[in-house]
N, C-alpha and C positions, 0 to 999 in steps of 0.2 A: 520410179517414174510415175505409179499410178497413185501416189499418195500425194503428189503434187498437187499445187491451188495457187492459182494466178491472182486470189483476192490479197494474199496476203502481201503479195509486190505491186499490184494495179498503181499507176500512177508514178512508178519510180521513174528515174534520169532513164532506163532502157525503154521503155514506153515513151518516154518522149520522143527520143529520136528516132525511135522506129514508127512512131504514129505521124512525126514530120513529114517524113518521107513517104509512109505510104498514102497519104493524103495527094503529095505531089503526082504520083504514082495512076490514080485514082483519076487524079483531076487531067492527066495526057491522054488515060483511056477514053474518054466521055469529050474531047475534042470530036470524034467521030460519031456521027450516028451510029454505026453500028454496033450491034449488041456488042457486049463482052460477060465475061464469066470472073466472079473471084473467090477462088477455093483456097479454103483456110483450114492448116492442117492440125492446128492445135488452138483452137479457138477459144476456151477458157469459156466463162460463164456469158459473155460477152458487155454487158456494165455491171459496176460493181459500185457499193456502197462506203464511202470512204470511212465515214464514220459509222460504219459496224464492225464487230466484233476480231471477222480476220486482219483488214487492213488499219484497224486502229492499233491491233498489239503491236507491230514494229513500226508502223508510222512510216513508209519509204515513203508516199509520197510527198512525205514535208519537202526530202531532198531531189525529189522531183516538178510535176505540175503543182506543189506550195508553193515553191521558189519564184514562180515564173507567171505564175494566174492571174495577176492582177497588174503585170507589169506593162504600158502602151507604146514602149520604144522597139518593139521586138519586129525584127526581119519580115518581109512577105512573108514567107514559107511556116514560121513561127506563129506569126498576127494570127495566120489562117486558123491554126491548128487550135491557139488560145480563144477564138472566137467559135469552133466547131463545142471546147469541152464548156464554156460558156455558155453556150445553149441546152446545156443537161444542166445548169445549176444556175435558172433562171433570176434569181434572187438573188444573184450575186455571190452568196456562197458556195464554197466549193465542197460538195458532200457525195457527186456522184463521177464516177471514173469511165467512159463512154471504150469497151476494150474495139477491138479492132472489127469484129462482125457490126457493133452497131455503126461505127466510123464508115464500112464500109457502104453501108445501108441508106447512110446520111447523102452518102454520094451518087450513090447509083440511081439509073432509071428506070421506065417502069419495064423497058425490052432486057435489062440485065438481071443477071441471076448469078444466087450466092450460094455457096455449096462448102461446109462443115462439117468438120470433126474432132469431137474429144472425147478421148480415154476417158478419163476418171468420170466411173456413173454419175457421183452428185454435182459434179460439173457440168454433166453432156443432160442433167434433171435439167438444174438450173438453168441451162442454156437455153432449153427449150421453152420453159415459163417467161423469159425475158421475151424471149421473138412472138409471144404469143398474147403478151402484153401489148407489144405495139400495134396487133391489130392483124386485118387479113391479106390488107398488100404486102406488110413483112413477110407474112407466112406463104402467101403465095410466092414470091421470087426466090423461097429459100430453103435448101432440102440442110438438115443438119442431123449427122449421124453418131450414136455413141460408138466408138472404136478410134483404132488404131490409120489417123492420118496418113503416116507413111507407107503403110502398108493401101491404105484406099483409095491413096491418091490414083495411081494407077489407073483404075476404074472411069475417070470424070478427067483424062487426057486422052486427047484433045480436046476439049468445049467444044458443044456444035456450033456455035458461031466463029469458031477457029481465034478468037481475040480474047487474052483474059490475064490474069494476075494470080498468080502463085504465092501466099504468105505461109513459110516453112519456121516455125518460130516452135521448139521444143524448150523443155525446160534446163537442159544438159545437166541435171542431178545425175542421169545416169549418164557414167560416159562414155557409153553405146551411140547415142545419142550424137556423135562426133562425126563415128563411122556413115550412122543412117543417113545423117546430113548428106553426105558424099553419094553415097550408091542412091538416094531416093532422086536427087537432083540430077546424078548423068541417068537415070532410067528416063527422068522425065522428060528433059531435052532428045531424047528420041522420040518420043509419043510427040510433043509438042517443041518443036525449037524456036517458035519462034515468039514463045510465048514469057512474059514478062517472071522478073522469079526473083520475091526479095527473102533472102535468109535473114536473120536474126540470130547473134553469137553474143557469149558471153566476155568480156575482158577480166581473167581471173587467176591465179597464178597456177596455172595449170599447162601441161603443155598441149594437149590435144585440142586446145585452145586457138593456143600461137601458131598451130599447126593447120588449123583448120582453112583460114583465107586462101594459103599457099594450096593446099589440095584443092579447093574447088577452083581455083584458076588456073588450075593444070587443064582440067577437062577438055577435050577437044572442041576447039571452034569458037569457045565460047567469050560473047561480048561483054565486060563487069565492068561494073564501079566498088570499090571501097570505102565505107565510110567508117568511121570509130570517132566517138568521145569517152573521153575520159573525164574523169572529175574530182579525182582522191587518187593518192598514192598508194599502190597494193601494200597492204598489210604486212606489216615483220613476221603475221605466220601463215603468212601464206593462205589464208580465210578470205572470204567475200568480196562480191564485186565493185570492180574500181572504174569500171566504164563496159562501155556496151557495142558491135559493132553492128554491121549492115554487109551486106554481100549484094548484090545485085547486078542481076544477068537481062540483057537485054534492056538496057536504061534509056529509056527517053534521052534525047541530045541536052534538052533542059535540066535535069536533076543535078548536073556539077554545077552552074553557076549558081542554080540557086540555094546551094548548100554550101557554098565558096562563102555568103555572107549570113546563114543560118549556124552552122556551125561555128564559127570562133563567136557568135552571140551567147550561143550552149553553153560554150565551155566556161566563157565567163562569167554565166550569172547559175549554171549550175554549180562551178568548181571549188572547191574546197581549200583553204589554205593556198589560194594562186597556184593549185595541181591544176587544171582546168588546160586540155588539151585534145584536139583534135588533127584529123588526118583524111585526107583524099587521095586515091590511087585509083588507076585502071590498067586497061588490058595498056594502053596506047603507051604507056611509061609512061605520063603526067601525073605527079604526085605534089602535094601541096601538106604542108604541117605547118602550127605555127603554136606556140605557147599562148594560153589567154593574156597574158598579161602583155603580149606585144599585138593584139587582135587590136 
């Protein structure tokens, strides 16, 4: 787990549709004057350089925000998200990947506050060099800690404003990392229930995978949506990801419709060989799939 580095995926098809959404997410908190809070438990460096050295050896974000960067037909939900990473790559080329601490930053105001942690040292270095680059209102609205998320989440539930957003996004290299999802989420709906909580999962042929949605919609009480895309067919050996999903507790009334016409947009202009698939579920039984090639 702590060898991990989010430069070298910054920008893939999983970042897209988790950056969608918590945008959406983002943008229902700040309907309200009042404060909110958004503690990010595995925050990565928070931007990242496309063309430097990690993210150019595998290139994911070709098959991600490459695909879709330049494209003017895309969904509200989409538009937004194309026109936030637009503003990191003012010239119109695409060289910088904005991870979700700066996204969140972009949003928030001057009463809200952001709260951070990552593991791996030269991550949680880096982390801190980027927030310090933006200047002293960054640094003032934002406490970012090197360590272990799950474990510190604890600490910073409830928000003193009692209003905020939980982003639970591990790397599942290790698949510990399954379990933790589980026990860190029902600890936190006790400290905080009513408090907003998007997980981040991988779609990969693994089972603790497939397993994962169904256990945290066991949890008692709890209100979720569903989200997954897919983009490529898993692999004959069973290797690398084939799409990405979303968990999310406590969803805005808004975030199904407006991913009912974001979503089959994904699938089709990320998808691969017409694999290109997506899916909607919640607590309520209303579920929605639809192959891209009939979206």
């Amino acid at each position: 787990m702590f060898s991990y580095r989010h430069a070298f995926h910054a920008g893939n098809h999983g970042d897209v549709l988790k950056h969608v959404v918590l945008l959406q997410l983002l943008d229902h908190l700040a309907l309200k004057d009042a404060a909110f809070w958004v503690i990010d438990t595995h925050a990565g460096a928070g931007v990242y350089a496309l063309n430097g050295p990690q993210a150019s050896k595998r290139h994911e974000f070709d098959d991600g925000i490459g695909r879709i960067f330049q494209r003017k037909d895309a969904p509200p939900a989409v538009a937004e998200y194309l026109d936030l990473v637009r503003q990191s790559n003012e010239d119109g080329d695409l060289r910088r990947y904005p991870g979700s601490p700066f996204i969140a930053l972009q949003r928030m105001r001057a009463q809200d506050r952001l709260r951070l942690f990552e593991a791996h040292v030269n991550e949680s270095r880096i982390l801190t060099a980027n927030l310090e680059q933006l200047g002293r209102d960054a640094i003032r609205r934002t406490v970012a800690r090197a360590g272990d998320g799950f474990d510190g989440l604890k600490a910073w539930l409830p928000p003193a404003p009692r209003r905020g957003l939980v982003l639970i996004d591990p790397s599942y290299e290790d698949k510990e990392d399954y379990r933790r999802v589980v026990i860190t989420l029902k600890d936190a709906l006790t400290r905080f229930a009513t408090g907003c909580y998007l997980v981040w999962y991988p779609l990969v042929q693994r089972r603790e995978s497939r397993e994962l949605p169904a256990k945290l919609s066991r949890l008692s009480g709890v209100r979720w949506l569903q989200l997954s895309l897919t983009i490529r067919q898993p692999s004959s050996d069973g290797l690398g990801l084939h799409g990405s999903g979303l968990f999310v507790v406590n969803p805005p009334w808004t975030l199904r419709e407006s991913m009912r016409s974001a979503l089959p947009w994904l699938a089709k202009a990320l998808g691969e060989n017409d694999a290109g698939d997506w899916m909607i579920d919640s607590d309520d039984g209303a579920r929605s799939r639809r192959k891209s090639a009939d979206a």
